[in-house]
C-alpha positions as CSV (number, residue, x, y, z in Angstrom):
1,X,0.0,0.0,0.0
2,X,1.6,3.1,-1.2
3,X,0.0,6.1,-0.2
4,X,0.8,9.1,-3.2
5,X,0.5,12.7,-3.5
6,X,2.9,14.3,-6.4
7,X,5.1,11.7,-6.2
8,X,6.0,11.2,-9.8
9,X,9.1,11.9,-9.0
10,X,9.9,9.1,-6.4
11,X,7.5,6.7,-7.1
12,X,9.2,5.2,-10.2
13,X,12.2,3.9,-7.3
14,X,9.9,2.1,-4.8
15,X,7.8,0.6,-7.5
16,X,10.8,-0.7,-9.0
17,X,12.0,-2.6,-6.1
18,X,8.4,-3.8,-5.3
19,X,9.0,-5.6,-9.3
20,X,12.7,-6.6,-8.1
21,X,11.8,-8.1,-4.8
22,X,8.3,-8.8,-3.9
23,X,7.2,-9.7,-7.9
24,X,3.8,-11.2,-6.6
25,X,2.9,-8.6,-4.1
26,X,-0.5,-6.7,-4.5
27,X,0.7,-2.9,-5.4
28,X,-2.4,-0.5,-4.9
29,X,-1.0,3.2,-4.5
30,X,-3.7,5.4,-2.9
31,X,-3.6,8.7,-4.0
32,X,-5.1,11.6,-2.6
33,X,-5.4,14.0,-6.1
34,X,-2.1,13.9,-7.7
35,X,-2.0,16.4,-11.1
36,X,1.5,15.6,-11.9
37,X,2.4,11.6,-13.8
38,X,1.6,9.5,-10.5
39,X,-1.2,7.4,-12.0
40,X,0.7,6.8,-15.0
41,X,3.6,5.5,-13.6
42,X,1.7,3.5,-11.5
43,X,0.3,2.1,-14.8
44,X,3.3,1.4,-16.2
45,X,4.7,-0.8,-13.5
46,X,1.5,-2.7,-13.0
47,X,-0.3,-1.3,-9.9
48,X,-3.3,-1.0,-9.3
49,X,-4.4,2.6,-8.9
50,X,-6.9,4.5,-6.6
51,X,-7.6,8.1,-5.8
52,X,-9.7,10.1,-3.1
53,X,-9.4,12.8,-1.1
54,X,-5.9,14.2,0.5
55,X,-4.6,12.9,4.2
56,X,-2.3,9.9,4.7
57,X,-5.0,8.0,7.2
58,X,-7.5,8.2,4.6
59,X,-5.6,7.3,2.1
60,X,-4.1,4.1,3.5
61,X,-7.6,2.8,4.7
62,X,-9.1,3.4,1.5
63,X,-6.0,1.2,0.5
64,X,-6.1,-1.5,2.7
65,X,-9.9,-1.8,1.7
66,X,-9.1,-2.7,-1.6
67,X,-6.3,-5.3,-0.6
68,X,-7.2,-9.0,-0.9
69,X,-3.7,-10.5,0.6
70,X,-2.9,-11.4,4.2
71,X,-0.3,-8.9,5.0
72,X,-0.1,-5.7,4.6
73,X,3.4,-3.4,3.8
74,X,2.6,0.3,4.3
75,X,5.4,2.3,2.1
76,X,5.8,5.9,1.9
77,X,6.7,6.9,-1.8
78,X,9.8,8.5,-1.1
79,X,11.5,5.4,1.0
80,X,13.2,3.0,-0.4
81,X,13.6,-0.7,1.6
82,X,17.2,-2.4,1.3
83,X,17.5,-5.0,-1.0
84,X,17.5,-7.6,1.6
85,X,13.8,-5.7,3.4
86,X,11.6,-8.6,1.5
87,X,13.6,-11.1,3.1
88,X,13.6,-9.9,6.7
89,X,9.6,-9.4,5.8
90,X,9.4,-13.2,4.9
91,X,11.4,-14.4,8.6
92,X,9.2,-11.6,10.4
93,X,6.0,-13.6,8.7
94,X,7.8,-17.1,10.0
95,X,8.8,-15.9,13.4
96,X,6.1,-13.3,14.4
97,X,3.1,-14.3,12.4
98,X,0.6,-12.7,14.7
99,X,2.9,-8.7,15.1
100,X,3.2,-5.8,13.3
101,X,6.6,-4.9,12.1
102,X,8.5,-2.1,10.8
103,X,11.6,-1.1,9.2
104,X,14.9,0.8,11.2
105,X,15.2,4.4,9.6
106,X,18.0,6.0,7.6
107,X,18.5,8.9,5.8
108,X,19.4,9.4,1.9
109,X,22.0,12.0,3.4
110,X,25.4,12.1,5.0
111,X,25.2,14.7,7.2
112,X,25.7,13.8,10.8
113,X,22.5,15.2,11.8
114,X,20.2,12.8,9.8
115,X,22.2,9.9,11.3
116,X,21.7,11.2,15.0
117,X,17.8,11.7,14.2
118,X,17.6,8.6,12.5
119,X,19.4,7.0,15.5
120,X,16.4,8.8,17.5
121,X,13.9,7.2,15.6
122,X,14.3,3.9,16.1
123,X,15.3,3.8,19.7
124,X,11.8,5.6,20.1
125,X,10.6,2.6,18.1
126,X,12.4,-0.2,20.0
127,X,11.8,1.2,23.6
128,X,7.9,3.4,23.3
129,X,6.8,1.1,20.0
130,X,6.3,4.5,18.3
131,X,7.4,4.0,14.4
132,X,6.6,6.4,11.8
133,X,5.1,5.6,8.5
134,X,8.2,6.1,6.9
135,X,9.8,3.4,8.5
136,X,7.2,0.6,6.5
137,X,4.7,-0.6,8.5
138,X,4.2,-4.4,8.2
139,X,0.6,-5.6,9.8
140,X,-1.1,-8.6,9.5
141,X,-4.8,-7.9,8.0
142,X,-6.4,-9.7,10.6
143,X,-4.7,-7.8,13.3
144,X,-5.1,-4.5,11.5
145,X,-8.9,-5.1,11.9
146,X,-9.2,-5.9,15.4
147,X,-7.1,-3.4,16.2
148,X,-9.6,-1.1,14.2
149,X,-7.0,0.1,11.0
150,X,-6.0,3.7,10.4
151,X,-8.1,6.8,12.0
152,X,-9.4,9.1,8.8
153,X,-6.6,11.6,9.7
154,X,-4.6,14.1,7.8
155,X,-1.8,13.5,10.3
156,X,-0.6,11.0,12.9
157,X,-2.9,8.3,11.8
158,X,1.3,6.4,12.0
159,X,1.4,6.9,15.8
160,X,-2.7,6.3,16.2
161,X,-2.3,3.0,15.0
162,X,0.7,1.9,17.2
163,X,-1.7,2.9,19.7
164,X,-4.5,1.1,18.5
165,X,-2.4,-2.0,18.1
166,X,-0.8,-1.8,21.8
167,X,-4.2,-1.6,23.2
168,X,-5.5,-4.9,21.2
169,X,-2.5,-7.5,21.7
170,X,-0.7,-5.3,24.9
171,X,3.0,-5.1,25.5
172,X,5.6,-5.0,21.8
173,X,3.4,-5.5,19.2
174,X,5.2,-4.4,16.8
175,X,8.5,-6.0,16.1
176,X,11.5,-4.5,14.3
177,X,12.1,-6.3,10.8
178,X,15.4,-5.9,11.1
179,X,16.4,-4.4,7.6
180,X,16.6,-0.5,6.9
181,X,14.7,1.7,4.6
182,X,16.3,5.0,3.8
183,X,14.2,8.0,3.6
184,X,14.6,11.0,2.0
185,X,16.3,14.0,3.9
186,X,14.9,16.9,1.9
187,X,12.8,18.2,4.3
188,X,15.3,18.4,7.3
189,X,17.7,20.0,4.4
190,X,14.6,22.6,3.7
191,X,13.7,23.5,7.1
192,X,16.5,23.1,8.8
193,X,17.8,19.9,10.7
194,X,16.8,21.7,14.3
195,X,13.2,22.9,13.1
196,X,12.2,19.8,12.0
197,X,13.2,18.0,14.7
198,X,11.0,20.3,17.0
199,X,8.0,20.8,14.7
200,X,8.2,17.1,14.8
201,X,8.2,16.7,18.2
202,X,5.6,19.7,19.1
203,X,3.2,17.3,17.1
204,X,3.9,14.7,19.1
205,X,3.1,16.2,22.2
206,X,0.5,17.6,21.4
207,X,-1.2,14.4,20.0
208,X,-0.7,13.0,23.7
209,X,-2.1,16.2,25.5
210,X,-5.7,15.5,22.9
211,X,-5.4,18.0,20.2
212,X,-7.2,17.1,17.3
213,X,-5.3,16.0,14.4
214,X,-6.9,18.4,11.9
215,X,-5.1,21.6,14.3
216,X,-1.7,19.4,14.5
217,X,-2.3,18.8,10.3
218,X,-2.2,23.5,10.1
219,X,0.4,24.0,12.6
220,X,2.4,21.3,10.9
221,X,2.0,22.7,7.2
222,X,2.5,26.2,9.1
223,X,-1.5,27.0,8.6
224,X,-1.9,28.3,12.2
């Protein structure tokens, strides 16, 4: 499940290693109104294409609706999994058949920075079970539903459903598949390394402290 918005420009990447290494996967990407070449290129590499409106929760439901298979690999367009990620998915799925998993983070980037925050990502994985959607979320269907799937939110529906799964099976449901995907760095390069790391954190908190995720979504985007 590949949730899309103007992402003809990265797309073509992940969709080829989705033909490399997982040849008989189900690829639906879910877009949310792309006017640039994202539907074509999914065309062209053989997946199956939906669109509806904007927000990543949305977006990913409306995806995992339309899956038929009995796992479920969440991919943001602009990661990219190792070349050994579809193996480490196959001996999570032997070992762990009944836990989510996800991927340890890296950067596209050799500034120390995006190592240290990469670092910080997936120690807040390992120890609070906290992994972001760019980290590939891998979730058995069946748990995905009793655990009740993605929230229909614009933002944070990643950290929602950590929640939502820790509540259904308890303590580390979600196991590290122990295989990187590297990320791209161009919005820490944008903003600035610092600035993102806060903004990134304000959200956060302010997800625990019950602020809707529409008002996280604006200050986020820098609409309030």
């Amino acid at each position: 499940i590949i949730p899309t918005w103007q992402a003809a420009s990265v797309l073509p990447r992940l969709l080829q290693w989705c033909r490399d290494y997982c040849s008989d996967a189900e690829i639906i990407v879910t877009d949310g109104g792309s006017t640039d070449e994202t539907a074509e290129i999914a065309g062209q590499f053989g997946a199956h294409f939906m669109t509806g409106a904007l927000g990543r929760g949305s977006q990913c439901s409306r995806g995992v609706a339309a899956s038929t298979r009995p796992w479920i690999l969440i991919l943001h367009a602009d990661s990219q999994p190792a070349a050994d990620f579809a193996s480490a998915i196959n001996n999570h799925q032997q070992h762990y058949p009944g836990h989510a998993g996800y991927g340890w983070l890296r950067f596209d980037s050799t500034d120390w920075r995006a190592a240290v925050i990469a670092y910080g990502a997936n120690i807040r994985s390992a120890v609070f079970g906290l992994p972001y959607g760019d980290q590939a979320i891998l979730i058995p269907r069946a748990l995905y539903d009793q655990a009740g799937g993605y929230p229909d939110w614009p933002l944070m529906e990643d950290v929602e459903l950590a929640r939502r799964l820790k509540k259904t099976m308890g303590k580390n449901p979600l196991k590290p598949l122990k295989s990187y995907i590297t990320t791209d760095a161009v919005r820490y390069q944008r903003d600035g390394y610092g600035r993102r790391v806060i903004r990134n954190l304000s959200c956060l908190l302010a997800y625990f402290n019950g602020v809707p995720a529409a008002v996280i979504a604006a200050r986020y985007h820098g609409q309030n």
